[in-house]
C-alpha positions in Angstrom: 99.9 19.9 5.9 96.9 18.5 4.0 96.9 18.4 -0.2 94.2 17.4 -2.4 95.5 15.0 -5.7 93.2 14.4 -8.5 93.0 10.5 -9.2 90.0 8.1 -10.3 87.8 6.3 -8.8 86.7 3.0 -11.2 84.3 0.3 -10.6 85.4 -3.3 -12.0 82.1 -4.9 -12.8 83.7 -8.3 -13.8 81.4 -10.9 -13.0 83.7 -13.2 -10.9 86.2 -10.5 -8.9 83.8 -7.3 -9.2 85.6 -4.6 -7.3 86.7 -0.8 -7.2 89.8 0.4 -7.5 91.7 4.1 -6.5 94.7 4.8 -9.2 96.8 8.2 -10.0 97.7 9.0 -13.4 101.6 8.3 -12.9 101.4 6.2 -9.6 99.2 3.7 -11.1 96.8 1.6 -9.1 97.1 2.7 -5.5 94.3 0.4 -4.0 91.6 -1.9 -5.3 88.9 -3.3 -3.3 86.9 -6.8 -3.9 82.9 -5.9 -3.4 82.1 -10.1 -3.8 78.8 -9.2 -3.1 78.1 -7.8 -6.8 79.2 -11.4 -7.9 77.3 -13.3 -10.3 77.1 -16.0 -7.9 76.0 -13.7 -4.7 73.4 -11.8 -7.0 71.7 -14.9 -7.9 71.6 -16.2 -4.0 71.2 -13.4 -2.3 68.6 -14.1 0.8 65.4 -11.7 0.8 67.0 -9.1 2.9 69.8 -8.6 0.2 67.2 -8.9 -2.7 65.3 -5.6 -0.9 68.1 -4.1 0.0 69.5 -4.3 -3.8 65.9 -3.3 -5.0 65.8 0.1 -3.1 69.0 1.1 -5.7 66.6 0.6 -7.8 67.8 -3.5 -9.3 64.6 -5.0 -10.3 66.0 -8.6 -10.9 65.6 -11.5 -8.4 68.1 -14.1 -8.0 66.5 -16.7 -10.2 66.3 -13.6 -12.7 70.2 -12.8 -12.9 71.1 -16.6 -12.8 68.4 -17.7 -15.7 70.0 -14.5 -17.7 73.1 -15.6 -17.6 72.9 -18.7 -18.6 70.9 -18.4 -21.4 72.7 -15.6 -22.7 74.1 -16.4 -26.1 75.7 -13.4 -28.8 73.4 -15.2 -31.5 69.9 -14.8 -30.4 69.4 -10.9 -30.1 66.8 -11.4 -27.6 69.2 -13.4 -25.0 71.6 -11.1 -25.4 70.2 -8.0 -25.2 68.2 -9.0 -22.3 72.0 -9.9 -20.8 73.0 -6.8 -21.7 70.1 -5.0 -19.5 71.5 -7.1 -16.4 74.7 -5.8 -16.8 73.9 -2.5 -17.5 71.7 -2.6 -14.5 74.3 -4.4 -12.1 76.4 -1.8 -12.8 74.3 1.3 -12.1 73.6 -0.9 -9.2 77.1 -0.6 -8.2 77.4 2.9 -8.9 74.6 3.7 -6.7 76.0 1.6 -3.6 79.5 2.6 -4.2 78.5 6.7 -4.5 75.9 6.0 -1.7 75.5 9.9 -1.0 73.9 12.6 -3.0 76.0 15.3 -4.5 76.3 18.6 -2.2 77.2 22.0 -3.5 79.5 21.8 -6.8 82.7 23.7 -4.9 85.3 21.3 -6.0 84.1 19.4 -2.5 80.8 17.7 -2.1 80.8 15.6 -5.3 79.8 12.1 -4.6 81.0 10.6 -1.8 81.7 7.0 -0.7 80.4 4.5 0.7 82.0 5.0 4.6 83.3 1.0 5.1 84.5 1.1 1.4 86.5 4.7 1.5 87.8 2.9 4.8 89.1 -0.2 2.8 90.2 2.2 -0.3 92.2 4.4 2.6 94.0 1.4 4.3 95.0 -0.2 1.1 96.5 3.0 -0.1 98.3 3.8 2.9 100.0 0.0 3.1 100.8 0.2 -0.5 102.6 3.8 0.4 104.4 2.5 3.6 105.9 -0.4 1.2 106.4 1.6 -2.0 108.5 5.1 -1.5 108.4 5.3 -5.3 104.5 5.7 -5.7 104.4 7.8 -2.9 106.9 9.8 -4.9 105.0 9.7 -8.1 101.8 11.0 -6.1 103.5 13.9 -4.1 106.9 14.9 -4.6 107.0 16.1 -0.8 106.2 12.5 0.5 106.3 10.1 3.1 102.8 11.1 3.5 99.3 9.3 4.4 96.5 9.3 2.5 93.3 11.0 5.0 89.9 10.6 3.0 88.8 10.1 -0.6 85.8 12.4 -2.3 84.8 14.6 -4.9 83.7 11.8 -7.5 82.7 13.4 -10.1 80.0 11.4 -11.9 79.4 14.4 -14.3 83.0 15.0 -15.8 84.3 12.7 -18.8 85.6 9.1 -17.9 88.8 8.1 -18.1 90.0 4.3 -18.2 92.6 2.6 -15.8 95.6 1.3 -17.6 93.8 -2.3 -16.8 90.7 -0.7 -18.5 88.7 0.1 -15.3 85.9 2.8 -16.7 86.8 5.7 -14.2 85.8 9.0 -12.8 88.1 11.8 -11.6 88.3 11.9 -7.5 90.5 14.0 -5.1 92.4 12.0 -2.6 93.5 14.1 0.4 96.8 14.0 2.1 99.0 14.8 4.8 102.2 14.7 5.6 101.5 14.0 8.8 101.2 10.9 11.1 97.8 10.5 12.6 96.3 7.8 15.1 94.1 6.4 12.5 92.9 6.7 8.6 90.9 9.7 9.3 
């Protein structure tokens, strides 16, 4: 039998670790995945492929750019800083935009933004190691577990945010279910 739960889908845009993460309101974090490539240190040495690849989500900054930012970024010249602040407002739409890599479909509760395939892949086999090792947060999720999480959509980009408990900024997403064991993730 297959369930839909509501949880929330957040992207950590730290500069060092920048990841996203899948977490329930009472299960807590239930997978987080690193995306190094949002670094500071991959954005500013990125090869040209990258750089082009980054520019058609629509970030306009090179790697000279985000590394010359950053380190003249200083609270007490306004200028600095509110150019820094354009970078990382900028890296994160960035990451937005690869993370919720496909358009919207028809607003039925499915078709919301949906993932990016290898990341939902990552998110899915995190979840479901975390669930085989912690009966209590498969509890917490679904009363009727053991269970195995099958996909993650419906990212809702339009509905309020919510923060993680680690203070992830966060949209509501349904994570499907089944109580069944299947060959793979999917």
């Amino acid at each position: 039998m297959g369930l839909g739960f509501r949880c929330f889908l957040g992207i950590d845009d730290s500069w060092e670790d920048p990841g996203v993460q899948l977490w329930h309101p009472t299960g807590g974090t239930l997978a987080r995945v690193s995306l190094p490539q949002f670094s500071l240190k991959s954005l500013s040495t990125a090869d040209e492929e990258a750089q082009r690849y980054r520019q058609g989500f629509g970030f306009d900054y090179g790697n000279y750019d985000v590394g010359y930012i950053y380190r003249t970024s200083n609270p007490d010249d306004e200028r600095a800083w509110d150019r820094y602040i354009e970078l990382l407002d900028a890296r994160r739409a960035l990451m937005q935009s690869w993370v919720h890599m496909y358009d919207p479909g028809p607003p039925d509760g499915f078709g919301t933004c949906a993932l990016e395939d290898q990341l939902e892949e990552q998110l899915l086999a995190e979840t479901n190691k975390r669930l085989e090792r912690e009966p209590d947060l498969s509890h917490a999720v679904s009363q009727r577990g053991p269970w195995r999480a099958l996909w993650v959509d419906g990212v809702n980009l339009a509905a309020d945010p919510e923060y993680s408990p680690d203070g992830v900024f966060s949209f509501p997403a349904q994570l499907h279910i089944s109580d069944r064991v299947y060959a793979s993730s999917r």
